[in-house]
C-alpha positions in Angstrom: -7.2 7.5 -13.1 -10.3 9.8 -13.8 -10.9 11.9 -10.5 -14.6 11.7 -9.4 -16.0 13.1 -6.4 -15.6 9.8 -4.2 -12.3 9.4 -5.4 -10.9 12.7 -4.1 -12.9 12.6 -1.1 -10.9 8.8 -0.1 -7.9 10.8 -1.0 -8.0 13.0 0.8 -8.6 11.1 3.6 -5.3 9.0 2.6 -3.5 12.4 3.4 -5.3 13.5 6.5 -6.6 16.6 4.4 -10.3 16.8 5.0 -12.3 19.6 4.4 -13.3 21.6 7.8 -17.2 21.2 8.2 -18.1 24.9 6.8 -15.0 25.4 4.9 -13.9 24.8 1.4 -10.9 23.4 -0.6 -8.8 26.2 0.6 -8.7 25.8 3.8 -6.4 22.6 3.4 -3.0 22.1 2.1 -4.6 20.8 -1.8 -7.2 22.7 -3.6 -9.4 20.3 -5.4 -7.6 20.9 -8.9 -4.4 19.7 -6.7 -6.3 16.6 -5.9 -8.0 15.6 -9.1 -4.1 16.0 -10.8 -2.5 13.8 -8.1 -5.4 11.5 -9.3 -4.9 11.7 -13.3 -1.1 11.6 -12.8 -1.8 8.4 -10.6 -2.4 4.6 -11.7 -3.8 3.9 -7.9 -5.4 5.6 -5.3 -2.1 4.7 -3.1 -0.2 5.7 -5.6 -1.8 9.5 -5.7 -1.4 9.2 -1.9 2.6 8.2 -1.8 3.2 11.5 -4.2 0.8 13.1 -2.4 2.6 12.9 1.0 5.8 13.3 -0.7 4.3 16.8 -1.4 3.2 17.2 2.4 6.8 16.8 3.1 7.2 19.6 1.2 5.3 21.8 2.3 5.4 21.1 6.0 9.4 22.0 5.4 8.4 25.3 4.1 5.7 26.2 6.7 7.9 25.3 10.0 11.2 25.7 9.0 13.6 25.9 12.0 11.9 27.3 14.3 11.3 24.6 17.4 10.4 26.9 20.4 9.3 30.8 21.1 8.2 32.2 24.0 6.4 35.6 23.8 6.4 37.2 27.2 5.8 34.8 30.2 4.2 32.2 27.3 6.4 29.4 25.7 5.6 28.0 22.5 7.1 24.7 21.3 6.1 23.6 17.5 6.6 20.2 15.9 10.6 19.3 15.5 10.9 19.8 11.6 12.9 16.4 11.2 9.5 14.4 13.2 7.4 15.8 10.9 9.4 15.6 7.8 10.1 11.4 8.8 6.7 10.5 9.1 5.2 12.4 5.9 7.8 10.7 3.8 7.3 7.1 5.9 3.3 7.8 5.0 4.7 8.1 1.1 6.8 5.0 1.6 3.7 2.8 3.0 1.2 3.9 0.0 3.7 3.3 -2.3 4.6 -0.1 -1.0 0.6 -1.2 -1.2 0.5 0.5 -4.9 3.4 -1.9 -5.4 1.4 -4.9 -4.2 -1.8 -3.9 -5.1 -1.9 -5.7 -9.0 -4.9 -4.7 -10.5 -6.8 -7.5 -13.3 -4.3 -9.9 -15.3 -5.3 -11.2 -18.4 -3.4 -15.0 -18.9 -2.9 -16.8 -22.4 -3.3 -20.2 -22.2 -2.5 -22.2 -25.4 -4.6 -25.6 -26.3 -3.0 -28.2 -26.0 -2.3 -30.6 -29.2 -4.8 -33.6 -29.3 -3.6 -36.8 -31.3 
């Protein structure tokens, strides 16, 4: 697909990334080059979003890693349980790439003339 400005913005959207009001392409998990690639790469929007959560999952595994709770003094701490977050990125991959699957674009049909006597 050719990215376009729409485009990226609904894909973003797919992949809860949104751009802070104020902010910039760096302040969420895919700069805009990350986006626009996910989009070439892609032959559907859903598509670009399944691989697109697929890399979430990624990432969301390198930025909590094991850590579940931490207290600091009298304060406690408890982050997202790494397996919960991993599950439903990867379930968000599975659902866009089941409505890429079923999403079939324009066919074009052959239809032969029948012979006249």
């Amino acid at each position: 697909m050719t990215p376009t400005v729409e485009l990226r913005t609904r894909l973003r959207k797919l992949l809860g990334e949104v751009i802070p009001a104020g902010g910039s392409d760096a302040d969420t998990r895919f700069l805009n080059s990350e986006i626009d690639q996910l989009l070439s790469d892609a032959d559907s929007l859903y598509r670009a979003a399944s691989t697109g959560w697929t890399i979430k999952a990624a990432q969301l595994q390198a930025e909590l890693g094991q850590i579940e709770e931490y207290s600091v003094g009298q304060e406690r701490y408890r982050v997202v349980n790494l397996q919960t977050a991993l599950r439903s990125a990867l379930d968000m991959a599975e659902r866009y790439a089941q409505l890429a699957a079923s999403s079939i674009g324009s066919m074009i049909i052959g239809v032969a003339p029948p012979e006249v006597l």
